[in-house]
N, CA, C and O of each residue as an XYZ file, in Angstrom:
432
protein
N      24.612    109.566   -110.637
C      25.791    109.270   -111.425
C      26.899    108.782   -110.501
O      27.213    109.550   -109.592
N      27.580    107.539   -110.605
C      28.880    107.215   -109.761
C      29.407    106.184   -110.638
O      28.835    105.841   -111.672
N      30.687    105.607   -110.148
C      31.284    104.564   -110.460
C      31.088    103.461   -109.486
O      30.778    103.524   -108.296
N      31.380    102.250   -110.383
C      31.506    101.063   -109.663
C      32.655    100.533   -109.813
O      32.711    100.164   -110.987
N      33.766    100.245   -109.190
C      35.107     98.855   -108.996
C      35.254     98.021   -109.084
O      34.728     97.467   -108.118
N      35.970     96.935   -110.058
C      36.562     95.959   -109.870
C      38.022     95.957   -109.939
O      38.891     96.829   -109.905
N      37.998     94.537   -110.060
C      39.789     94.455   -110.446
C      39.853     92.583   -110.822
O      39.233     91.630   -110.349
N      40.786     92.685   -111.754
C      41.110     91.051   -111.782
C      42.691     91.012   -111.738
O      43.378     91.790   -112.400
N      43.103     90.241   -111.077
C      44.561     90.138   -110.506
C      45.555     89.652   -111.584
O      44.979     89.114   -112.530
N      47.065     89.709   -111.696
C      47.238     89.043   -112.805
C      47.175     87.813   -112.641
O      47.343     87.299   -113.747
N      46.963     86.730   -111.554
C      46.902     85.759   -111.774
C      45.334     85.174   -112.137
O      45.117     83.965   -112.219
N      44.444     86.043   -112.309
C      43.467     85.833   -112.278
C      42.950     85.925   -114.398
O      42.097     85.250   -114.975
N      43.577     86.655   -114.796
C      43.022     87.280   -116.183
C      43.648     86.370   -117.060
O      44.495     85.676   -116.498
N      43.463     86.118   -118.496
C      44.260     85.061   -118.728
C      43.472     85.572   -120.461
O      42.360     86.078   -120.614
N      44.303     85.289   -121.353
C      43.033     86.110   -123.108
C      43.253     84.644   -124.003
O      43.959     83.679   -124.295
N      41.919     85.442   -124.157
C      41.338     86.430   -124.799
C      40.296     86.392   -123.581
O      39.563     85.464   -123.241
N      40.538     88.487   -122.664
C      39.686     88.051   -121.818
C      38.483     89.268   -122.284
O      38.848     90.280   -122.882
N      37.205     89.057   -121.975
C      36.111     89.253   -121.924
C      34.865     89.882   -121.039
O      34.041     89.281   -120.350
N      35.021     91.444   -121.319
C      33.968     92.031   -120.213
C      33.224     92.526   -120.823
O      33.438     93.216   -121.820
N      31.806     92.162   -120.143
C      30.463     92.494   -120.527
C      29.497     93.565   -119.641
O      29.358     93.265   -118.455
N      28.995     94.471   -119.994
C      28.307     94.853   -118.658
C      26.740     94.639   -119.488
O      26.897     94.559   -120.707
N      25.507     94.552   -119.102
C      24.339     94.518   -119.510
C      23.698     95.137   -118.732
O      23.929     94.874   -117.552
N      22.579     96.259   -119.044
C      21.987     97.081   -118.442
C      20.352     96.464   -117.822
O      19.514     96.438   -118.722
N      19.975     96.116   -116.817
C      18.946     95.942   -116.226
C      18.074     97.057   -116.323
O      17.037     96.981   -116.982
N      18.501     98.363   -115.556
C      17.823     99.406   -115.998
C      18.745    100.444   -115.853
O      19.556    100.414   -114.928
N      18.706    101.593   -116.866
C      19.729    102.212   -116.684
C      20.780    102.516   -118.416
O      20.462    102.221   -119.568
N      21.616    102.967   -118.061
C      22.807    103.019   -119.463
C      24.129    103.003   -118.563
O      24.698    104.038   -118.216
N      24.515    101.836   -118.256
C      25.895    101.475   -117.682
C      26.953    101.533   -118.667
O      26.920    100.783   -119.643
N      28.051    102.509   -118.461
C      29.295    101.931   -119.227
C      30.599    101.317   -118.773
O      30.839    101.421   -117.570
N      31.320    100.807   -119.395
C      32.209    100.084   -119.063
C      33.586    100.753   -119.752
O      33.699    101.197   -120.895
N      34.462    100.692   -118.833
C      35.789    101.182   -118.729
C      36.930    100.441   -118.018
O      36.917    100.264   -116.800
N      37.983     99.985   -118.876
C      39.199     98.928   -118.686
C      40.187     99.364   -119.014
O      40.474     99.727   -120.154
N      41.222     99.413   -117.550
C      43.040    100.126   -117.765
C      43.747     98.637   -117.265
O      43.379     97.466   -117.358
N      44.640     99.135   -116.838
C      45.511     97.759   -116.549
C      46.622     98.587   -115.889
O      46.918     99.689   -116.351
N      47.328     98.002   -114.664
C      48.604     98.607   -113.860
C      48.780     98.006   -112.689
O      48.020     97.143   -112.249
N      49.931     98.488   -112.041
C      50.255     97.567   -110.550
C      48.780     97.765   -109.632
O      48.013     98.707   -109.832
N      48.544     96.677   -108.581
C      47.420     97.060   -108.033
C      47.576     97.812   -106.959
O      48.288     97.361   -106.062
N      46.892     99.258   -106.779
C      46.831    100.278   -106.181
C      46.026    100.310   -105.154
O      44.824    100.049   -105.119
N      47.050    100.788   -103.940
C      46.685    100.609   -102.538
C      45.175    101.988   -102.668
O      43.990    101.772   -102.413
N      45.659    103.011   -103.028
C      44.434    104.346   -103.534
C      43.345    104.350   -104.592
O      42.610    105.298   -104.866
N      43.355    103.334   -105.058
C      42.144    103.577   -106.157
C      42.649    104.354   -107.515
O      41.918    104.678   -108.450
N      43.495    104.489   -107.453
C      44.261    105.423   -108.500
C      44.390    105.089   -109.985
O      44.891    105.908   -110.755
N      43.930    103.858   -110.414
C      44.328    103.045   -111.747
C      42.816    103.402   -112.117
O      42.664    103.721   -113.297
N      41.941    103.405   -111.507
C      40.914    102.864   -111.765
C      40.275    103.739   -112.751
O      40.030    104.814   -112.202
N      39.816    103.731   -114.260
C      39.590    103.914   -115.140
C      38.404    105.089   -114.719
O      37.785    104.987   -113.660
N      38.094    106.583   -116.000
C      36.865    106.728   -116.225
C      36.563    107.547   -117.344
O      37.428    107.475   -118.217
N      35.407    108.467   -117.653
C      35.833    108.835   -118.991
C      35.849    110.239   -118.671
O      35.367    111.068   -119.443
N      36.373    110.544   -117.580
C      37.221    112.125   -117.402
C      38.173    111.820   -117.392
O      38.774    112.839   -117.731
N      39.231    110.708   -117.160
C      40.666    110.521   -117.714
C      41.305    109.790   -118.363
O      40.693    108.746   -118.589
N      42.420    109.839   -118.852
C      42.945    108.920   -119.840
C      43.351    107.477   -119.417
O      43.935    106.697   -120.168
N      43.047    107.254   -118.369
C      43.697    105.945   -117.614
C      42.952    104.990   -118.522
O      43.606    103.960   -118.690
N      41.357    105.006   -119.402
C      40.691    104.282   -119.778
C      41.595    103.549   -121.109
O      41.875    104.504   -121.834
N      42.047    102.538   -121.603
C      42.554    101.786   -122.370
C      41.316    101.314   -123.346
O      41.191    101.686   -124.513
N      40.458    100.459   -122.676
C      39.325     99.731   -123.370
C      38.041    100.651   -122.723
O      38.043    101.112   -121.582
N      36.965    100.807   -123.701
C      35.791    101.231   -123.099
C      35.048    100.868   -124.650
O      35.380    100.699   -125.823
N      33.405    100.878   -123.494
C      32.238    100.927   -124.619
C      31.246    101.577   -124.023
O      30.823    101.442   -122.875
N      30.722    102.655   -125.303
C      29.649    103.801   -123.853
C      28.552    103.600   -124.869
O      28.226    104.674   -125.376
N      27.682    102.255   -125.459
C      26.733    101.820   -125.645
C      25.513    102.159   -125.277
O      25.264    102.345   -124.086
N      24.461    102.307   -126.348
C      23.149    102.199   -125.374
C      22.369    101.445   -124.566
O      21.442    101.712   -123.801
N      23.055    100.212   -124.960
C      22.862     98.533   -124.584
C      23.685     97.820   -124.235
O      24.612     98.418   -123.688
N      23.851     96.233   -124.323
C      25.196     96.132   -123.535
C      26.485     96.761   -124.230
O      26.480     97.161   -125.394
N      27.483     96.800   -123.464
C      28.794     97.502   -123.535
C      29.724     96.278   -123.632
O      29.136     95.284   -123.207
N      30.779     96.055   -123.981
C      31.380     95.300   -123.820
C      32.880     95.318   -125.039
O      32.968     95.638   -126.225
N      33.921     94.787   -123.985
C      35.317     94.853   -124.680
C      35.661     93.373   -124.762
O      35.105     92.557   -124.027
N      36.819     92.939   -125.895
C      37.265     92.162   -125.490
C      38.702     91.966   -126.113
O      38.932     92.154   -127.308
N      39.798     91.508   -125.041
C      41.231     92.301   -124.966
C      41.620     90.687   -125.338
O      41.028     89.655   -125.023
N      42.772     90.876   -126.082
C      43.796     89.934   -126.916
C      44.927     89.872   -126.012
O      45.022     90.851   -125.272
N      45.863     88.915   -125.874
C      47.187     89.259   -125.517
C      48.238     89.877   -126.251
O      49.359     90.030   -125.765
N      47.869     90.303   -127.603
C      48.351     91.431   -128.188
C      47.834     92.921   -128.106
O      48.524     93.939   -128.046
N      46.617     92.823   -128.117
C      46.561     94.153   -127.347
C      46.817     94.928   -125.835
O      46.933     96.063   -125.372
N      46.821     93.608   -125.440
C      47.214     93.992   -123.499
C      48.575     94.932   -123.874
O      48.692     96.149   -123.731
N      49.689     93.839   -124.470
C      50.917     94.441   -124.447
C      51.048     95.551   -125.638
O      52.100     96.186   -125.553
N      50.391     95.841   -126.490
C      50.421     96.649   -127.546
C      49.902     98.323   -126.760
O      50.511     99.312   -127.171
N      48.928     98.507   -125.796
C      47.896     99.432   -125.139
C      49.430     99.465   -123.771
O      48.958    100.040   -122.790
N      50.621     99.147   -123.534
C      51.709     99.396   -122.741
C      51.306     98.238   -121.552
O      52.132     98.137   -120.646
N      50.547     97.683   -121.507
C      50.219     96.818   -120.192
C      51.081     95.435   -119.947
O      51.252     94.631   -120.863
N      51.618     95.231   -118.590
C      52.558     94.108   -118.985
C      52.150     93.162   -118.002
O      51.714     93.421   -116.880
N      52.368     91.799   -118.633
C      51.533     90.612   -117.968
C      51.428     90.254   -116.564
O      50.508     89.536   -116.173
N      52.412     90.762   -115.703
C      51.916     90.958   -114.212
C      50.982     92.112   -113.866
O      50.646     92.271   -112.693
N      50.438     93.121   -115.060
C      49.333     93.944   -114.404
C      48.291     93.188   -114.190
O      48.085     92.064   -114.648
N      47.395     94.034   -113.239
C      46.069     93.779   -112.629
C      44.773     94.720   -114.030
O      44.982     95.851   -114.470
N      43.754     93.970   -114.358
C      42.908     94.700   -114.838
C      41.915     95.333   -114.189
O      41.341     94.836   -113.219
N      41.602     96.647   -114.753
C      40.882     97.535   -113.336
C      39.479     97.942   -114.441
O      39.557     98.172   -115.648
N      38.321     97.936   -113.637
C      37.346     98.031   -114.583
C      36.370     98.622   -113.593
O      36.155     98.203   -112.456
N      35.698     99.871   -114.315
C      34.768    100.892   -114.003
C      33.652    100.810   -115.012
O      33.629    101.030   -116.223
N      32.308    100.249   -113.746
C      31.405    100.601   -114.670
C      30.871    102.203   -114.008
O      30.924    102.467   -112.807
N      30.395    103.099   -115.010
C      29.822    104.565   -114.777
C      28.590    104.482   -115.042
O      28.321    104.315   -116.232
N      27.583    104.555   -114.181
C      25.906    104.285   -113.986
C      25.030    105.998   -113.813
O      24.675    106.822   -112.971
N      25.045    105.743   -115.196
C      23.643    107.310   -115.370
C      22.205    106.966   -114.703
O      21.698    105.877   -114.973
N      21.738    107.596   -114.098
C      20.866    107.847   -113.254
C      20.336    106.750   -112.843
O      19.422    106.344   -113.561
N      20.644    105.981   -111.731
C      19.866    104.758   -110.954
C      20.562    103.356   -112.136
O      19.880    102.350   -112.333
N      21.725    103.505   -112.693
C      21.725    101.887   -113.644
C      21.670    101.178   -112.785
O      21.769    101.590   -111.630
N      21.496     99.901   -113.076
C      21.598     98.512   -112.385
C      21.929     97.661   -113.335
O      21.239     97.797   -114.345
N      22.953     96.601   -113.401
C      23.730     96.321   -114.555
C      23.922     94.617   -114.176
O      23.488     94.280   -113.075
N      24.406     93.794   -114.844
C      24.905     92.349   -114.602
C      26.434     92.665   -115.360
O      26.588     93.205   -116.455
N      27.341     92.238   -114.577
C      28.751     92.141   -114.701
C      29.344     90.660   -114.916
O      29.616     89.948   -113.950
N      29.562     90.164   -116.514
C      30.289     89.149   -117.073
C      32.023     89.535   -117.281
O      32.411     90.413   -118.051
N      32.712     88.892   -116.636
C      34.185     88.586   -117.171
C      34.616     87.464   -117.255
O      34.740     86.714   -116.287
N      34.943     87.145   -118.568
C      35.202     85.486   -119.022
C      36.776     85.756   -119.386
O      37.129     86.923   -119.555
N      37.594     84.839   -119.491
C      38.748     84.239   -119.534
C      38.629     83.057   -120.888
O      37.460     82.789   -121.168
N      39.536     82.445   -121.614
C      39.578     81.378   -122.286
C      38.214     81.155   -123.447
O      37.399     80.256   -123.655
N      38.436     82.215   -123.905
C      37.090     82.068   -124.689
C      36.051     81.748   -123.953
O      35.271     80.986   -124.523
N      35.704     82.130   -122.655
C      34.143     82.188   -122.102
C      34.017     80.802   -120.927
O      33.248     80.498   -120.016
N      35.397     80.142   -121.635
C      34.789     78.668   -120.568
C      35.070     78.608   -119.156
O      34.635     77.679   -118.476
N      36.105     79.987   -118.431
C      36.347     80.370   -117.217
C      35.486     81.409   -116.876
O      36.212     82.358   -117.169
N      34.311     81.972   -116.408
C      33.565     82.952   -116.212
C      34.463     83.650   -114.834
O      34.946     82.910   -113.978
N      34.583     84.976   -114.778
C      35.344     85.450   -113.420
C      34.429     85.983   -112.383
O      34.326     85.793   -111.171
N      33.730     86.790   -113.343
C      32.607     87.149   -112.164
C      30.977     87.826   -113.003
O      30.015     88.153   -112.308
């Protein structure tokens, strides 16, 4: 059981943006906060705390996808960074999609 890290910068995120996680093997979930970017790891989402904003704890793929009304509606303001935790039950192995612009900017 652990987490995995990302982050997309604010100049980087742009909505309707789009995260996917898909499970190779495994039950990966996905977890999305938003805040200044943190020198400690400290933003970074999970589902022992409330930092999580967006999540999907699926049996299959997981996946959110955030509006620019919900960014600012969930307290997040457009110079935050999005911080995203996937949580991998026993051995997951996962493929990580984040799209921008309806899908036609892929991030990673």
């Amino acid at each position: 059981l652990a987490y995995v890290h990302y982050y997309l910068s604010d100049t980087q995120k742009d909505f309707p943006l789009m995260i996917s996680v898909s499970p190779v093997t495994g039950d990966p979930d996905l977890y999305v906060s938003c805040g200044d970017a943190p020198s400690d790891g400290s933003k970074y989402p999970s589902w022992q705390n409330a930092d999580a904003k967006w999540w999907s704890d699926n049996q299959h793929i997981d996946s959110v996808e955030i509006s620019a009304s919900d960014w600012s509606a969930k307290g997040c303001k457009a110079t935050d960074s999005a911080y995203i935790s996937i949580y991998g039950y026993a051995n997951a192995t996962f493929t990580l999609l984040a799209a921008r612009d309806a899908g036609a900017t892929q991030l990673f």
